[in-house]
N, C-alpha and C positions, 0 to 999 in steps of 0.2 A: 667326424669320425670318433668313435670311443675305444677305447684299449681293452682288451680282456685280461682280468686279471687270475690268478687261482683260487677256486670259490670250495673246494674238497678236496682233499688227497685220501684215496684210495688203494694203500700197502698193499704187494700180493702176498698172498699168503699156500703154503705149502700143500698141494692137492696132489691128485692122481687122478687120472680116466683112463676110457679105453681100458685094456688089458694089463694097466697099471702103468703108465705112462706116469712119470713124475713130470711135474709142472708147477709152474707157480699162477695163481689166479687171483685178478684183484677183482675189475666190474665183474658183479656177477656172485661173488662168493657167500652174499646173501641176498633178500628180496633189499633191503635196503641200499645195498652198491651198486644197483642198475643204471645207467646212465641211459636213459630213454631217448632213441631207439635201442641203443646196446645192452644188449643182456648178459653179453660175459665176455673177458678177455684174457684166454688163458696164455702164459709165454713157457718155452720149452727151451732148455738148454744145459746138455748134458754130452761127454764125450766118454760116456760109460754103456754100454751097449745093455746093460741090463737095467738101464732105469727108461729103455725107449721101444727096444728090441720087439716086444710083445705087442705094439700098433693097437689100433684100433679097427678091433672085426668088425663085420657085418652088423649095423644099426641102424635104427629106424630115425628119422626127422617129420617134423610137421609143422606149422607155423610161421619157419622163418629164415632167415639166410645163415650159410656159412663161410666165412672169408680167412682160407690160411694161407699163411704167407711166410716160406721158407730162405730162411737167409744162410744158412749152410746145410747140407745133407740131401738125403731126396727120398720121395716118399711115393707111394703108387696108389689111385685112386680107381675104383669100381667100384659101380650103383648100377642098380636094376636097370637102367635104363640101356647099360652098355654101354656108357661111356668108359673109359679109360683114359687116364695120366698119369705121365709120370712127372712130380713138382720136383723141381731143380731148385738149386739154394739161385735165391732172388727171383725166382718164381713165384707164381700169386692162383689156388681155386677159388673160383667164389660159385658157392654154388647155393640156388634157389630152392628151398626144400619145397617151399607151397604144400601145397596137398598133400604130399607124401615122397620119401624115397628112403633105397632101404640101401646105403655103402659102405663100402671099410679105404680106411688107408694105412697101409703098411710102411716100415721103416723100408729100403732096397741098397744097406748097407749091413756090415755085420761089426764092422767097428768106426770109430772118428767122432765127431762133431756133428750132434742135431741139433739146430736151432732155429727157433723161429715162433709165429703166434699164428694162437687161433681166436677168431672174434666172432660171435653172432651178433646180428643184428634181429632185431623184429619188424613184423610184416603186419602190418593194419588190417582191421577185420577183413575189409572189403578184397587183401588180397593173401589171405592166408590157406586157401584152397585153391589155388591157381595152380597152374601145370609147374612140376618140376622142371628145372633147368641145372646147366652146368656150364662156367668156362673154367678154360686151361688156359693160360695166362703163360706164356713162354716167357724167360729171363729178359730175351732181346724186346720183348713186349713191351714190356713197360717204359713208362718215357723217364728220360732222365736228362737234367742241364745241371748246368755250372754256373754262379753267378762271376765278379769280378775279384772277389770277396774268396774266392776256395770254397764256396758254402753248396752245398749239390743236395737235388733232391731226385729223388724216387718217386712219380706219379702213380698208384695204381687206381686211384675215380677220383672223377673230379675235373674240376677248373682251378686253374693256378694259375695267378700274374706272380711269376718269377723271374728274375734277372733280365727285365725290360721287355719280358711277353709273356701269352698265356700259353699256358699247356693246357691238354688235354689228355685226361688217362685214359686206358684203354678198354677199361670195364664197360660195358651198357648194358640198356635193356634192365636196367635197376630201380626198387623202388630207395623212398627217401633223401636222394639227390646228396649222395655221401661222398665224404674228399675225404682219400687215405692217403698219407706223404711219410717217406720215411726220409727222413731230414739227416742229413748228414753239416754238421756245424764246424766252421773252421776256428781254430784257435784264439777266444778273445775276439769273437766277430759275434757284432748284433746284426739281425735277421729280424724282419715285419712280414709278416704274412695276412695277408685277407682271410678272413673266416667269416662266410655269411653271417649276417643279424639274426637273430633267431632260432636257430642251428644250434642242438647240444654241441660241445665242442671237450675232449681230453688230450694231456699230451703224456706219452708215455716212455719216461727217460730209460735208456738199458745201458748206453757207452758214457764214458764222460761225466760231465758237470755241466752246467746248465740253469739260468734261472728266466721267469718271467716277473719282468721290473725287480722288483726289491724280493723278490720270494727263488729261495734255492727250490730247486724241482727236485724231490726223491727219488733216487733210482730201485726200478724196479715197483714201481708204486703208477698208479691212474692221477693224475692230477686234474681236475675238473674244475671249464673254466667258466668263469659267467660269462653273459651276453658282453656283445659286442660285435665291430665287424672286425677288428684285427688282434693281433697276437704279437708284441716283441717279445723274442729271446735273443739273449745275451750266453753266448758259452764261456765257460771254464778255459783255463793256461792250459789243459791238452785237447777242447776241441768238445764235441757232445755228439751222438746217435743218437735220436730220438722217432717216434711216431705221433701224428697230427693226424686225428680223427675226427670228421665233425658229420654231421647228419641233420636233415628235418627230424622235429621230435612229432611223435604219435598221440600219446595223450589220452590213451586208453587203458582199462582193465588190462593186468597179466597174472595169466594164471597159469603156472609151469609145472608141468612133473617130468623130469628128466626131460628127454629130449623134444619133448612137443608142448610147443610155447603156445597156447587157445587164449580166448577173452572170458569162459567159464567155466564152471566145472564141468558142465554139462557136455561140451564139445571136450576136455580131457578125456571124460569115460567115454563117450563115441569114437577117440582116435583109438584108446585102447582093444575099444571090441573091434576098430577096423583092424588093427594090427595083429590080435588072434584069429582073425575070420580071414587075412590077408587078401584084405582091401584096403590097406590104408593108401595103396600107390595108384587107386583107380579101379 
């Protein structure tokens, strides 16, 4: 067994989307901070209703998946498809853009606490025109245990050998075979976790302190870790929240213009003229 240690740290740094959403975003905030498959990981967390209020309208996707994951607040989803949700804090969408879809999702609060992340992944040439999909991920969804330790985690994909079994998240039907864990650390307690061999792998501190072996983890920052099959964290005297990302990597061309992730330029100008000829959804 080899240890993963932290091979990059990737600060987020101060953006906006949507309608002017403030956020902080690290993978992603150039072509160089991708973490392949990941293309971007933006975090939100604001209890000013004017840095969130204005959501994200009506927008097109192409090439690749979208995974937010609400830890307070709640947010309302519609895409052409007709689907609808409403994401509750500890809620999870992941939705499959493939070929095309055209949704928004709005704040469904006018004051409090939003918070939470959004992450894209990429989708291999072979499936970046596939049918659109969507799940709605309920709070009671998702799996959750306790070790002996006070240490708990949050399952939303994935296999997990934790606290003497595996878990199962509740995602499917996904490509690159990704484990999302939102780790919750008790107090001065070391935690190992499995992380496939070969599998990009980040971890993403937001609560607490926190370090992997001898390296303090930044909060608020991507920390990216080399190969390996496991991971120890060791937390801080009040405890650590964090996120454990990991994915098969792809290993291909990316060629991005806003929201439609292709392998050339060629299929960029094609999503474009489908999206003024409105065909990019079929």
């Amino acid at each position: 067994m080899s240890e993963r240690s932290v091979r990059r740290v990737i600060p987020a740094q101060d953006s906006s989307d949507g309608a002017g959403v403030r956020l902080r975003r690290s993978v992603g905030q150039s072509q160089g901070s991708r973490i392949d498959p990941f293309l971007m990981l933006d975090a939100f967390s604001s209890d000013d209703p004017n840095d969130y209020i204005a959501g994200f309208p009506a927008h097109p996707h192409r090439g690749f998946e979208t995974v937010t994951y609400m830890l307070d607040g709640q947010m309302l989803h519609r895409d052409h498809l007709g689907n609808e949700g409403l994401l509750r804090a500890g809620g999870v969408q992941w939705m499959t853009a493939g070929r095309g879809v055209i949704h928004e999702e709005m704040p469904q609060q006018q004051n409090g606490l939003m918070r939470g992340f959004q992450l894209w992944i990429n989708l291999p040439a072979a499936e970046k025109m596939k049918p659109a999909a969507y799940q709605n991920l309920e709070p009671e969804q998702i799996v959750e245990a306790q070790d002996r330790d006070g240490n708990a985690v949050r399952l939303v994909a994935g296999e997990l050998r934790f606290g003497g079994g595996v878990l199962h998240g509740p995602v499917s039907g996904i490509s690159r075979q990704p484990l999302f864990v939102d780790l919750q650390l008790a107090p001065q307690a070391q935690l190992t976790l499995p992380v496939t061999a070969g599998h990009s792998a980040f971890l993403y501190l937001f609560e607490g302190e926190a370090s992997v072996g001898a390296t303090p983890l930044c909060q608020q920052a991507a920390s990216e870790l080399s190969d390996g099959d496991r991971v120890t964290l060791l937390a801080g005297p009040q405890g650590a929240r964090l996120l454990l990302i990991a994915a098969h990597p792809i290993g291909e061309t990316v060629v991005q213009y806003g929201p439609f992730v292709m392998n050339s330029s060629a299929e960029i100008e094609q999503a474009l003229r489908d999206y003024r000829d409105g065909t990019l959804t079929g």
